[in-house]
NUKE-376930 format. One record per residue (C-alpha): residue number from 1; residue in one letter; x, z, y. Coordinates in nm, 3 decimals. Layout:
N
   num   residuo         x         z         y
   NUM         a         X         Z         Y
...
This chain:
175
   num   residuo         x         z         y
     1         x     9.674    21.799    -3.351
     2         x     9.423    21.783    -3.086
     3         x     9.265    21.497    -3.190
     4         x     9.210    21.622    -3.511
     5         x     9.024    21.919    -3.395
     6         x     8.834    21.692    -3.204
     7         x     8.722    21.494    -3.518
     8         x     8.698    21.807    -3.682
     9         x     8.434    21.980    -3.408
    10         x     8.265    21.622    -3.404
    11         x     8.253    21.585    -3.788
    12         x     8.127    21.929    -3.779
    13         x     7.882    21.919    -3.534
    14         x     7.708    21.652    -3.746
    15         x     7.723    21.838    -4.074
    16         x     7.485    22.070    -3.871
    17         x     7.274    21.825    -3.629
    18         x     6.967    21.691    -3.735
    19         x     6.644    21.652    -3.544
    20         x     6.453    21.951    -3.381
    21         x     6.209    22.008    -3.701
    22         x     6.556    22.058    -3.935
    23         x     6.722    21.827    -4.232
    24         x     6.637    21.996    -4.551
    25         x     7.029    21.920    -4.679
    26         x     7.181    22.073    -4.387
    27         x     6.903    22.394    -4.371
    28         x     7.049    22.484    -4.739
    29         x     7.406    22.521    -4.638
    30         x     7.321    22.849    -4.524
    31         x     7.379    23.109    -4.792
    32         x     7.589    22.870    -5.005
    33         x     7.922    22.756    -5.032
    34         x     7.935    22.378    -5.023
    35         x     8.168    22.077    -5.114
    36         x     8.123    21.759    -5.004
    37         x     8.342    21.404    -4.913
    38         x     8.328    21.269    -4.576
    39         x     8.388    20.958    -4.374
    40         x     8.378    20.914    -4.019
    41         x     8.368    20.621    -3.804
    42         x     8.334    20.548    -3.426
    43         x     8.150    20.295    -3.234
    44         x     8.251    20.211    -2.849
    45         x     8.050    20.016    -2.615
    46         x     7.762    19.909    -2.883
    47         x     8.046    19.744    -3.120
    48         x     8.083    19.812    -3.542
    49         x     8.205    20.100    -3.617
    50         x     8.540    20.175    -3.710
    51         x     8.653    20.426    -3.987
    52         x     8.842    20.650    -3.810
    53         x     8.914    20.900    -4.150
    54         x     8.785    21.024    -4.420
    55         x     8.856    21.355    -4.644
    56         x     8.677    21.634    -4.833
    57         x     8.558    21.967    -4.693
    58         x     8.442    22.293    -4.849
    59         x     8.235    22.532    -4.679
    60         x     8.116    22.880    -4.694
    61         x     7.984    23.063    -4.354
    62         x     8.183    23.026    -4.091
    63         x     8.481    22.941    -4.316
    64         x     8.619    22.581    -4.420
    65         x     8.875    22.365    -4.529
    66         x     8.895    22.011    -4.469
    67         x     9.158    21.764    -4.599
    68         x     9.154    21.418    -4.381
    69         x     9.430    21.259    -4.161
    70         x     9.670    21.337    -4.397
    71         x     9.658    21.709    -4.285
    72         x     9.466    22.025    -4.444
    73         x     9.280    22.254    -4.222
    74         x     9.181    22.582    -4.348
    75         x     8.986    22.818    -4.143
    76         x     8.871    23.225    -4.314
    77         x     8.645    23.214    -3.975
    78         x     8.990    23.416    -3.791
    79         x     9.295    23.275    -3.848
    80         x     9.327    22.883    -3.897
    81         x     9.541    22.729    -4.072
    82         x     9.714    22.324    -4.017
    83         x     9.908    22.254    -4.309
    84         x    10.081    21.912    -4.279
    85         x    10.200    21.890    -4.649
    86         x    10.410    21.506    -4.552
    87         x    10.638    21.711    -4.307
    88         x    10.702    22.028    -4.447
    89         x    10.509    22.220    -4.169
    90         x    10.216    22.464    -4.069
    91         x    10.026    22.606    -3.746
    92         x     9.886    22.888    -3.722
    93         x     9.632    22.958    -3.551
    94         x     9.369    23.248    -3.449
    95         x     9.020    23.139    -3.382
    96         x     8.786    23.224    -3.084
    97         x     8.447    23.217    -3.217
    98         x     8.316    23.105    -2.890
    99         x     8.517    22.775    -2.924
   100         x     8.398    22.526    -3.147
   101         x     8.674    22.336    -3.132
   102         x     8.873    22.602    -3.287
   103         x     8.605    22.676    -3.548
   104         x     8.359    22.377    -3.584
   105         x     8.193    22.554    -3.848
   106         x     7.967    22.753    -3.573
   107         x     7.801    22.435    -3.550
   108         x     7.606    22.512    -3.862
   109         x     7.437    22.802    -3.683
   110         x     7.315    22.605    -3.388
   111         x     7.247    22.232    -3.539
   112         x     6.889    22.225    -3.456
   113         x     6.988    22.266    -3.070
   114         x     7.142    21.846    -3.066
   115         x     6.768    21.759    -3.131
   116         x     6.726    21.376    -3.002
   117         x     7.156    21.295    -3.016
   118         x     7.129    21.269    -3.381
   119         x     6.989    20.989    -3.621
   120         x     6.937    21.019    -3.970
   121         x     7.027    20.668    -4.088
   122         x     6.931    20.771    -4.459
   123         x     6.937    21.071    -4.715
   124         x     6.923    21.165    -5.040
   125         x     6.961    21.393    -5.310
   126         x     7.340    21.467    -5.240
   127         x     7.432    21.253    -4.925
   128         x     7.319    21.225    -4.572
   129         x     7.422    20.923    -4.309
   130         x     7.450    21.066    -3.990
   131         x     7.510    20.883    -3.613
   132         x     7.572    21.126    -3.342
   133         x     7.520    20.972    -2.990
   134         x     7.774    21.069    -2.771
   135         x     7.703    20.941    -2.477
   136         x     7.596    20.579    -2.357
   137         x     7.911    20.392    -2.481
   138         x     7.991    20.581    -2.787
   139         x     7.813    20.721    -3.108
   140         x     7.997    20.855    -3.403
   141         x     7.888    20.835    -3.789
   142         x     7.911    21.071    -4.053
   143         x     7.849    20.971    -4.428
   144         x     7.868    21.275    -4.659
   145         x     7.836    21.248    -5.000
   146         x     7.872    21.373    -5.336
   147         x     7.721    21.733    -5.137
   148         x     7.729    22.015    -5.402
   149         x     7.584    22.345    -5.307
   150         x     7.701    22.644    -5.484
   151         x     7.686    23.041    -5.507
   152         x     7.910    23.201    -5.209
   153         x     8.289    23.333    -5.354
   154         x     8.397    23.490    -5.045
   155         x     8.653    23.415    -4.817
   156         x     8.961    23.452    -4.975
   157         x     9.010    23.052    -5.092
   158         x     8.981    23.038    -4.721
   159         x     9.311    23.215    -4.621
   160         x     9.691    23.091    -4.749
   161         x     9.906    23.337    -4.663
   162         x    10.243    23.220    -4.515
   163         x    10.439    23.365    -4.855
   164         x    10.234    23.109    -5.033
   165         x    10.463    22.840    -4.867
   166         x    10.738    22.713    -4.970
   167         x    11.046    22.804    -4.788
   168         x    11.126    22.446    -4.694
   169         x    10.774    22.487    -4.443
   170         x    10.796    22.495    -4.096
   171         x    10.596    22.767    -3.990
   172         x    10.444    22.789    -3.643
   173         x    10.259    23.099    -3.539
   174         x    10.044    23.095    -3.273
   175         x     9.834    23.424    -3.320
């Protein structure tokens, strides 16, 4: 679980890097609610990258949901949400908006702050190829493709409420 809020805040925090002068893809999330697919791969001491996982995310404000690693996160911006569909179980989860591992999405407020860490390997109309350098032995990469912005629809795709389960879930509550 941690590592895949790790991934998450990491995936996330490229969504919404880009250099100090802005990436016009990433300056229109704002106000929109936005699908896109995602891969991810890491690179350790200047090797290839490896994929590490890939998914599909939807995002509106500070809420998201992200399917990758075989588990679906989904996040109103309060209360998030780790629905392993393979095992029958759920977390539950409230979020501290000061955490961005808990809620990566407050990257997209502050992406202009990573400034020289991020690389814009290429973009286009409706991707964007992303390395994030972590530190001198590591970098991550972020493809995102098939981006389609849309009109906002409010939070409430953003929220499954535990009756919305099946009774054969595991439900852990952590709030």
């Amino acid at each position: 679980m941690k590592r895949l809020l790790i991934i998450v805040s990491l995936f996330w925090g490229c969504l919404s890097a880009g250099a100090q002068g802005g990436i016009p893809l990433l300056d229109k999330v704002e106000g929109h609610r936005v699908r896109f697919h995602y891969s991810y791969s890491l690179s350790r001491g200047g090797g290839d990258f490896n994929p590490v996982t890939e998914g599909d995310v939807c995002v509106e404000g500070n809420a998201y949901s992200l399917d990758g690693l075989g588990l679906k996160v989904i996040s109103d911006g309060s209360t998030r949400w780790t629905l392993d569909e393979s095992a029958r179980e759920a977390v539950v989860e409230k979020v501290e908006k000061e955490d961005l591992f808990t809620n990566p999405a407050l990257f997209i407020a502050s992406y202009k702050n990573y400034g020289d860490k991020i690389v814009v390997n290429a973009s286009g109309k409706d991707f964007l190829d992303i390395t994030l350098v972590l530190d001198d032995d590591t970098k991550a990469r972020f493809l995102l493709k098939d981006i389609v912005y849309g009109e906002p629809q409010g939070k409430s795709d953003f929220s499954p409420e535990q009756k919305s389960l099946s009774k054969d879930y595991v439900v852990t509550d952590l709030r």
